[in-house]
N, C-alpha and C positions, 0 to 999 in steps of 0.2 A: 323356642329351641329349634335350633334348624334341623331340617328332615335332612337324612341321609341320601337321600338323590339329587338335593342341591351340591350343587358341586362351585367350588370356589375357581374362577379363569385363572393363572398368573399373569399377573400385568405386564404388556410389554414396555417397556419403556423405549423410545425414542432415543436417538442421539439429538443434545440441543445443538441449539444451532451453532454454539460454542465449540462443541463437539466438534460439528461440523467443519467449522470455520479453521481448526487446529491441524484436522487432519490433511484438510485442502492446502494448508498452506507450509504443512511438511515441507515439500521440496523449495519452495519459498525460502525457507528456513536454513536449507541444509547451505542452498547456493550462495545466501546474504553472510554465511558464518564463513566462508571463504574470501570475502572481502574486507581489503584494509577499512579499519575503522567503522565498521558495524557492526551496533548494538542492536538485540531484540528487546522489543518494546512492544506499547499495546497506544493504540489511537483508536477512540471514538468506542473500548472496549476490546476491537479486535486483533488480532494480532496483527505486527507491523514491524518493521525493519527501519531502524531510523541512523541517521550520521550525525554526531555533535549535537543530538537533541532534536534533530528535526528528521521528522516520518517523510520517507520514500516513496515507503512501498508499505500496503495494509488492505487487509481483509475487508471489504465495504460491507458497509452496517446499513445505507439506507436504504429502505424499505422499496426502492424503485430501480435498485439492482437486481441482479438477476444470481439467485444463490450460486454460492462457491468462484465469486468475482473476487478480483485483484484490482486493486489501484494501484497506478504505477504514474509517481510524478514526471511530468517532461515534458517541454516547449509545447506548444499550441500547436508549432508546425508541423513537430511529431508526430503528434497526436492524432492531428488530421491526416498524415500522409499513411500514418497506420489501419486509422480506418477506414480511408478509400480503399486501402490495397486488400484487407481484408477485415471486411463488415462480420463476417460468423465469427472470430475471433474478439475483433476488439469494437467497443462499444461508448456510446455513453449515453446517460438519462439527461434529462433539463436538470436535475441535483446538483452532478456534477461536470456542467457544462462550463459555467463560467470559471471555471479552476483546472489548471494547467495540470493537467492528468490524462490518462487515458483508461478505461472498465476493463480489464480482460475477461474473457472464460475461459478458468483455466483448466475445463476439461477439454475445451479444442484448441489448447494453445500447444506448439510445438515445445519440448523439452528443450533447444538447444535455444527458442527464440526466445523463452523463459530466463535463460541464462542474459540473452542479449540485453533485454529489458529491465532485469534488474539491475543491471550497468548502466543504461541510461539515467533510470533514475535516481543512481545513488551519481552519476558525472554530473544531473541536472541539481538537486540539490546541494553536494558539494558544492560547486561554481557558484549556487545563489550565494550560500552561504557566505565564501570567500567574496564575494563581491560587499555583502553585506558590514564584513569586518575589517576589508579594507577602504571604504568609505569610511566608516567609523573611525580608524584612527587615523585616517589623514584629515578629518575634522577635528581631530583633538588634535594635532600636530599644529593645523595649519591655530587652532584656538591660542595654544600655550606657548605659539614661537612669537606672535600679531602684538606688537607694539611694546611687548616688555623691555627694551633695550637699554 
């Protein structure tokens, strides 16, 4: 029987990292719902902003980001000209090096270049996309027109 001078702690609980990851990417959220043709979604678990099925923009989950980081797809060149121009801001691990992305932090990212970047990467996916579906049917084009005469 426990004595009356133990005293029970209440436990605090944590926010997980889900939590986490949801709260951060509020404004993520609010900007990508303002855009034609974006759906919210989840990649790799975390939240994520995708166009016609394909992730943009999402919450990085690997272990060698650095908490309440964004990934934001977009050319190489991008990518690199953003982080010469500013390293405290934007980032990347060896994870996601070889993948046309860039890491933000987006507790020292600007509100307004927030906006900017989820532009890039919903113009850079869109355009893969579109490139990828019009190759598609000009291979079916060129397949069903080629010697049937």
């Amino acid at each position: 029987m426990p004595s009356s001078t133990t005293s029970r702690r209440p436990r605090t609980v944590k926010p997980s990292s889900t939590d986490r990851n949801a709260a951060a990417f509020e404004p993520i959220r609010k900007i990508g719902l303002t855009l034609p043709d974006v759906e919210l979604g989840t990649a790799y678990g975390a939240p994520a902003l995708k166009v016609h099925g394909q992730m943009f923009a999402c919450m990085t989950t690997h272990s060698s980001s650095e908490p309440g980081s964004l990934a934001i797809m977009m050319s190489f060149d991008d990518r690199d000209l953003l982080i010469a121009s500013d390293p405290d801001v934007y980032y990347l691990t060896p994870h996601y090096e070889p993948h046309p992305c860039v890491v933000v932090r987006l507790s020292r990212v600007h509100k307004d270049a927030l906006r900017d970047l989820v532009g890039m990467g919903l113009r850079f996916v869109s355009a893969k996309s579109r490139k990828a579906r019009t190759s598609k049917s000009g291979s079916r084009r060129t397949r069903n027109h080629g010697g049937h005469g």
